[in-house]
Structures are given as structure tokens and as C-alpha cells.
N, C-alpha and C positions, 0 to 999 in steps of 0.2 A: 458450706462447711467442707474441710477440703479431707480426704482420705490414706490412713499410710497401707501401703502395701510390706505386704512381706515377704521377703526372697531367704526359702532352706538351700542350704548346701548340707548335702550328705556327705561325711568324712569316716574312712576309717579313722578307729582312736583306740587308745592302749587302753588299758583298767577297765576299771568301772564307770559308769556313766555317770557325769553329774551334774545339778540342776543346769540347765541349757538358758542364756541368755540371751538376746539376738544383739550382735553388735550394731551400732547405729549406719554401719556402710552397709548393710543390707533392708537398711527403709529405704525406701522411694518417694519422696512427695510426686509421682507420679504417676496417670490413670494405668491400668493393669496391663491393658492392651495394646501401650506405647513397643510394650518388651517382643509383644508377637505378632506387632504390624508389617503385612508383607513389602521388601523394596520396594516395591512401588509406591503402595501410600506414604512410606518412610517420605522416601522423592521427591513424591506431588506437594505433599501436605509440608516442605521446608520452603516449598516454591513457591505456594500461596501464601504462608507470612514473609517471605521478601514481597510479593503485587499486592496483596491484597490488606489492606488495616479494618481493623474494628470499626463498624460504624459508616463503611461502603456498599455502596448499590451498585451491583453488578448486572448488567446484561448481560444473558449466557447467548450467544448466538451458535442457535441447531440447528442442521440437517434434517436429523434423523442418521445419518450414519455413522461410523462407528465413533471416530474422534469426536464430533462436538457430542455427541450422546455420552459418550466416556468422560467427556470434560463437564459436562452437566451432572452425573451421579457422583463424580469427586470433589467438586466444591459444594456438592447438596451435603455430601458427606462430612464436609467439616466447618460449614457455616455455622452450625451453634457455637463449636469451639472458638473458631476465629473471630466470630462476630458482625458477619455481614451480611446482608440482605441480598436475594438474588431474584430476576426477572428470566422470562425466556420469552428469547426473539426469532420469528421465521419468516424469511424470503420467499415466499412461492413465486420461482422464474418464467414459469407456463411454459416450459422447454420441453416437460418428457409426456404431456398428456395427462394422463387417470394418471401414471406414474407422480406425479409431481403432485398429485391433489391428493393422494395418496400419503405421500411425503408430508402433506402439512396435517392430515389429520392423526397421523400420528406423533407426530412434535407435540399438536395440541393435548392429546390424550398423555403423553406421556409426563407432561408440564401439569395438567390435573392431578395426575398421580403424584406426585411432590406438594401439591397444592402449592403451586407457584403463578403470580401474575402470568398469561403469555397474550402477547402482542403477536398478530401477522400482516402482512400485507400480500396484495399478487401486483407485479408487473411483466408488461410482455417485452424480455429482453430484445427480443429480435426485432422489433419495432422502433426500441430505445437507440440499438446499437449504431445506425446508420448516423443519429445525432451526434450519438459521442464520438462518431469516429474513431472506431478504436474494436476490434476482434471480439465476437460472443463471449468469451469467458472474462474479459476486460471489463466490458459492459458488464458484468453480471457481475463481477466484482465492485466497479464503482456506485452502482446503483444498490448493490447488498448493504455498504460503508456509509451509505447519506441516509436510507432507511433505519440501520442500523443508532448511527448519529442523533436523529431525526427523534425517536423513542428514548434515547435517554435525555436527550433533553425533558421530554415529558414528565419521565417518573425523575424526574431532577437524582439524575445519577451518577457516577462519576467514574466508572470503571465498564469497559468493553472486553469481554473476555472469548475469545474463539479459538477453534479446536488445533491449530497447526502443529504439526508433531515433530517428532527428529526425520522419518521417512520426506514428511514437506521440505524441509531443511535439507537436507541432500539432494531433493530433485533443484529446488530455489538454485542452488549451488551448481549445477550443471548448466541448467536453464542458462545462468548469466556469464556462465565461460564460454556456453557455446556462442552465445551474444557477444560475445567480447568486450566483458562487463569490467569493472579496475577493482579497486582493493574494495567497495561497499558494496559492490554486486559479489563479490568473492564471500564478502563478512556473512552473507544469509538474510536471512528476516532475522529481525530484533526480538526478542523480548518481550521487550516496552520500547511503546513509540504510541506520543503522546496519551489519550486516556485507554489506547487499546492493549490489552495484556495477552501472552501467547504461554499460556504456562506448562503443557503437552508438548516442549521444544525439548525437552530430557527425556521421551518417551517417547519409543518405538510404537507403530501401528500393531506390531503383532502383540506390543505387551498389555495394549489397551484392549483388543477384542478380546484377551485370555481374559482379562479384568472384565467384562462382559458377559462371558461365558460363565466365568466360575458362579455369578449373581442371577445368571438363566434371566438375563438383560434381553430383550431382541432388538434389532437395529435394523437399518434400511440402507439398500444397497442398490447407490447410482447406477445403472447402467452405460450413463455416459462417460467413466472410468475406464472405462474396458476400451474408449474410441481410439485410435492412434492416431486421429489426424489431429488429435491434439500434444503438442510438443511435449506436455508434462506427461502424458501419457505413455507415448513413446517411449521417455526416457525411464519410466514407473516401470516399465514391461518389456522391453528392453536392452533398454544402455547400463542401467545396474544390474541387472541378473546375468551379464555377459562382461562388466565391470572385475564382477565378483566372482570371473574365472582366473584371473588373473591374482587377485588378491583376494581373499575370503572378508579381508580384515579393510575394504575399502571404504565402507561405509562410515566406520568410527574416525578412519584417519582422515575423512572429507569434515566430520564434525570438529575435530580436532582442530582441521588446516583453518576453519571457519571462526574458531572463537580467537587463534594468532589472530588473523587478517583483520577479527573485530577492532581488537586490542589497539593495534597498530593504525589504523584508521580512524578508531576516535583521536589519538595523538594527531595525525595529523590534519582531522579534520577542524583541531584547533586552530593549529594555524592557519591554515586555508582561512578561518574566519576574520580572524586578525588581518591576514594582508589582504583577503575582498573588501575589510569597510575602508583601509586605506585608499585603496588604488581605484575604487566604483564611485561613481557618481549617479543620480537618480533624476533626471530632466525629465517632464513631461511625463513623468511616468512610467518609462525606459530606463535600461542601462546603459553606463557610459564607462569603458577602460581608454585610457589615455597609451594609444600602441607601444613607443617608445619605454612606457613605464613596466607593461605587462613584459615587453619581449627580454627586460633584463632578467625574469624569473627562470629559475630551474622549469625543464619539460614538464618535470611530474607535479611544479605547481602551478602551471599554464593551462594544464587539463585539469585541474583539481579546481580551479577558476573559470572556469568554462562553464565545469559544471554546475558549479554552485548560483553562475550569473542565470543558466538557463532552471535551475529548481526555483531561482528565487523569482523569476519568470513569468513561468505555467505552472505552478505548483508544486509538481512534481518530476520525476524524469523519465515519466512513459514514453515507450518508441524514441527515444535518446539511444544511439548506442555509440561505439568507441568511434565507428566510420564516420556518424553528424561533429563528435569533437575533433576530429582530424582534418575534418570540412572547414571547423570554423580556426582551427589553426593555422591551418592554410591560408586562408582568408588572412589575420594577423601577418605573418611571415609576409605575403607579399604587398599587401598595405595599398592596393590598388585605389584611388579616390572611385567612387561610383561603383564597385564591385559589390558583391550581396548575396544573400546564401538564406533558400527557406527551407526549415525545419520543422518537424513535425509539431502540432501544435498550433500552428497558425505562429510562431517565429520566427521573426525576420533577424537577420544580422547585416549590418550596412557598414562600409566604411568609407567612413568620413575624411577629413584632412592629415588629422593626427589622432583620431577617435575610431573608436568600435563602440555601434551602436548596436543592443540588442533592445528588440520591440515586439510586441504582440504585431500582426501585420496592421492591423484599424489604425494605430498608435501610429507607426512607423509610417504608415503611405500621407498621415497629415503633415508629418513634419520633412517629406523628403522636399528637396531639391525641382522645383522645375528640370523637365528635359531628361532627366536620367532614366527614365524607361525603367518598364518592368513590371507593373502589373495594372488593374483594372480596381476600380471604387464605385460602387454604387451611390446612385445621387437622390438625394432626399426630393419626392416629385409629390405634391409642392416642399418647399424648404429650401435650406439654404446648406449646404454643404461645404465643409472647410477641407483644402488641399492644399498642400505644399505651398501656406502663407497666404494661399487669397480665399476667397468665397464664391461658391458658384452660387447661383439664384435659378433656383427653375418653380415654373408658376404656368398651371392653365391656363387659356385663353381662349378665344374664337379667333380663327383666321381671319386674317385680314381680306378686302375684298381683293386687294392689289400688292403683293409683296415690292418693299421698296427694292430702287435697282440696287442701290450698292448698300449691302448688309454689312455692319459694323463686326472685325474678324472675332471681334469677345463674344458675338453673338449668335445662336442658331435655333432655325424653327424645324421641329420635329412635328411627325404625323402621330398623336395619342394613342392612335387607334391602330397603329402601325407597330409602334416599337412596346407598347405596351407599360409597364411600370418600372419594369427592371432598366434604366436608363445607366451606363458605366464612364467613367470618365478615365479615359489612359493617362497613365502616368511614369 
């Protein structure tokens, strides 16, 4: 049953008073508390009915520190209204010691406290990292998103919500200038990008720990934050607080410059898509631009094609920066047959007669060319192993008592015990 509120205004008035009626502009069919909710829930709470609908499972992925803790008690706080069910998810990285075990048992207890499902796991990033090739904080990010992944699959969920703030959003935005990142590294982090929600991107760090304070919330506090050798950190502690000598006001005008460049980038991230399905082709499993067809493109959509051949690639466009797409324009421009260009990723790019070939390198080293040189293939011992159109065979044996004089040149006997299993065939 729904409830009317009533709003007095006090008037002076001439005469005598008489009976008082209330006019119908001063009902409210709405809850009381709507009228003396502070900016910030005002904020939060317009931003989770544009992410979040009636009748979604949310993983909240927490810390323990102050943002996803702040983003866990804001959507705790308006689930009944909205309608959605929430989970809590935690990464124990085994990076800071007792510190980090620390860390999960207070997630857990705090996710008790809400009487919410919570999910954890531990991995040792520092173990993982060397696999993934790719810097600790990278690692601990890729491996947070597949764990994270991983659990809502489980509780068959459909929404991924984590703490990133406006403060994230400004350093994002330095990070990829100083990378010499194009108009999508300029735009910031999204929003929404695919079932992951960022809904703390209109909310300052400092306005989330007031919102902490005022509720005598406690929170946990990384000490590996404080590091400089890490870039983000750096620029946290810093490249903004000495940004912000120069203009007080640079913060908001970085946010500002970031929702243009969004604007302007999905525009032409349309097109880019429109003329990559024309001009790509997909052989083998690779990609293929026809040189001639790509070189009639504007600069700025030669590299907006670059990039889209290498996301559609490796997935993504980590350790991608503007100097790998200047490498492989190059490459293009001078259109050398046999020339080739490897890229982080394990990507290879080759060019071919009239062709640019981008390949995973496995992919790439089957289909090159006899003779052209350049890199090393492992051969399947025993097995048969496929290179550039033929098939090697390698298979144990016993040595013969007498090696024949003249050995066939397809042919050679290696010592097992010698070379061991890693056998490579140049190419």
C-alpha cells in the first residue's frame, strides 16, 4: 500500500485564518526520505536504476577498502527498492602476508554482516604472473576478472559490479596519455563493458570515505598504495597533487575532456567497424587486409584498423601502444614481401605479396613460406608436426649398428639423450 506525504509551507497571510486545505502540489506519492537524501545517494541511487534492473544478481567484488566497501553498503542500501539480489566476492592475492589474510577476513565478516552469500578464493599472483606475461598488478587483475567471471557463473548471475571511482578515472586518463594511448585510452574506463558495471565513476574517493565515516563504517587500508614504483601510484601521489598547482580545477576538466572523447569515439568506433568487416578477411584463423585497399584510408582510420585487427586478435589491447601501431604501419607503407613485426602477445604480422597478415605466432609460423627466416617451432617428439605446408615426423628409435653413408637431406639422426625433448625447427 503506497503512502501520501505532506509538505507545510508556512505563509504570512492577512485576516483571519481559515480552514486550511492542502493543495494537491503539495502530496508527494513519494517515500519521505527521497526530499533529505544526501547528493550522493541522490547520485549513486540514479546510477544504479540506469545498471542495474529488477530481478538481477549482482556480484559485489570487495577489497575491504574504502571504494568497493562504499560500493557494497550503497547497493545493500537500495536493493529492496530496486530489486536485486547481491553476492560478495574476494580475491586473496597472498601479496601483503597476515596483511592480505587480514583483508579476506574482514570482507568475510563484513558480507555476514549484510547476511550476504560471500565467495573467496587465494591465488599466488607472483607465481601466476611469469605465465601470463604481463606486470603483478596485471596479473592480479586478469586472474581477479576470470575468478570473478568464474562465481557468477555459478550463482547464475548476470551483473559484475566493482568499486572504480572518478579519482580511478583521472589517474586511467593519465596512465594512457602518458602511454600514448588514441581517443579510447583518452575516453577512461567505461561504465558498462559487457556484464561488468562501474557505478562509483560519478564519485570522488573522498566523497565515499565521508560516506564511510559518517555510518562509523571501518575499512582496510592497502599499503601497497602508498608504492611509487607503481605508475598508478605515482601519478595518485604525485602528478595530480602538483597537476593541481597549476589548475585547482584539473581534475573535473580531465573528467569532463573524457566523457567528449567517449562521445566522439563510440561515433567513430562505428565506423571503424563497418569498414574492418569490409576490408578483413579471416584465413586460417588469422587476419588478412589487402595493402592497396587499407593504404587508401585516412591515417586516423589505418590506426583505428590496426587496432581493432590486433583486439580482435588477443582479445584485448594490453601492452599495445601507439609505437606497436606505428610499427605495423610502417610495415603497410613499405609493403616489403617477407618483412614482419612481433608484438606483444605472441603476434606476429607478415607481409605477404599484396596482403598483411596478422597471426597468433603457432598460427603464423604454420602457414609461412619456406626460407623466409625468423623464428624457431617446437616439434612434437614423437609426432608429426606441420610447418610452412609440409609435415615433419619425428619418432624414437634405436640406433642403428651402422649409420648409412649418404643420409637423405629430409633426414636426420639426433642423440635423445643429448638434445633432450625440446627439439625446434628454424624457419
Amino acid at each position: 500500500m503506497s503512502e501520501w506525504y505532506l509538505t507545510v509551507a508556512l505563509m504570512p497571510c492577512k485576516g483571519k485564518a481559515k480552514n486550511f486545505i492542502p493543495s494537491s502540489r503539495f502530496l508527494h506519492k513519494r517515500p519521505f526520505d527521497k526530499y533529505f537524501m544526501p547528493d550522493l545517494l541522490k547520485k549513486i541511487r540514479s546510477t544504479f536504476i540506469e545498471l542495474v534492473s529488477p530481478g538481477d544478481r549482482v556480484l559485489v567484488a570487495v577489497s575491504g577498502g574504502i571504494d568497493s566497501l562504499a560500493l557494497l553498503y550503497l547497493l545493500e542500501q537500495f536493493s529492496k527498492e530496486l530489486g536485486y539480489e547481491l553476492f560478495v566476492a574476494h580475491l586473496n592475492h597472498l601479496a601483503r602476508g597476515k596483511e592480505s589474510d587480514e583483508d579476506a577476513r574482514f570482507v568475510e565478516k563484513e558480507a555476514d554482516k549484510l547476511s550476504l552469500p560471500f565467495f573467496i578464493e587465494e591465488v599466488d599472483v607472483a607465481k601466476k604472473k611469469s605465465h601470463l606475461k604481463a606486470s603483478f598488478q596485471e596479473s592480479a587483475r586478469i586472474l581477479r576478472y576470470r575468478f570473478l567471471e568464474k562465481i557468477l557463473l555459478s550463482i547464475k548471475g548476470n551483473k559484475i559490479a566493482v568499486g572504480h571511482t572518478a579519482d580511478d578515472q583521472v589517474e586511467t586518463i593519465l596512465m594512457n596519455l602518458f602511454r600514448g594511448a588514441g581517443l579510447k585510452g583518452l575516453a577512461g574506463i567505461p561504465e558498462k563493458r559487457g556484464d561488468v558495471i562501474r557505478p562509483l565513476l560519478g564519485c570522488t574517493r573522498s566523497e565515499l570515505e565521508q560516506f564511510l565515516n559518517d555510518r562509523n563504517l571501518p575499512y582496510r587500508t592497502d599499503s601497497s598504495n602508498n608504492e611509487k614504483k607503481y605508475l598508478r601510484n605515482k601519478i595518485r601521489h604525485d602528478v595530480i597533487p602538483f597537476l593541481k598547482t597549476f589548475d585547482t580545477a584539473i581534475f573535473g576538466n580531465l573528467l569532463g575532456l573524457a566523457e567528449i572523447v567517449r562521445e566522439e569515439d563510440d561515433w567513430m568506433s562505428g565506423k571503424t567497424c563497418e569498414l574492418y568487416s569490409q576490408l578483413v578477411t579471416a584465413p586460417n584463423g588469422g587476419l588478412c587486409f589487402n595493402i592497396s585497399e587499407f593504404q587508401k584510408q585516412p591515417l586516423a582510420m589505418k590506426r583505428r584498423l590496426v587496432r581493432e585487427a590486433l583486439h580482435q586478435l588477443k582479445g584485448d589491447l594490453r601492452a599495445i601502444t601507439a609505437l606497436h601501431v606505428r610499427q605495423v604501419l610502417d610495415l603497410f607503407a613499405h609493403a616489403r614481401v617477407g618483412s614482419r613485426l612481433k608484438l606483444p602477445g605472441d603476434v606476429r604480422v607478415f607481409c605477404d605479396y599484396d596482403t598483411m597478415n596478422f597471426s597468433l605466432s603457432e598460427e603464423l609460423e604454420d602457414s609461412l613460406p619456406l626460407g623466409m627466416g625468423g623464428g624457431t617451432i617446437k616439434l612434437k617428439v614423437p609426432g608429426v608436426t606441420s610447418l610452412a605446408g609440409v609435415q615433419l615426423h619425428a619418432r624414437l628409435m634405436e640406433p642403428p649398428v651402422v649409420f648409412p653413408e649418404s643420409i637423405d637431406e629430409t633426414q636426420a639422426y639426433l642423440d635423445f639423450e643429448k638434445t633432450g625433448e625440446f627439439i625446434g625447427a628454424r624457419f
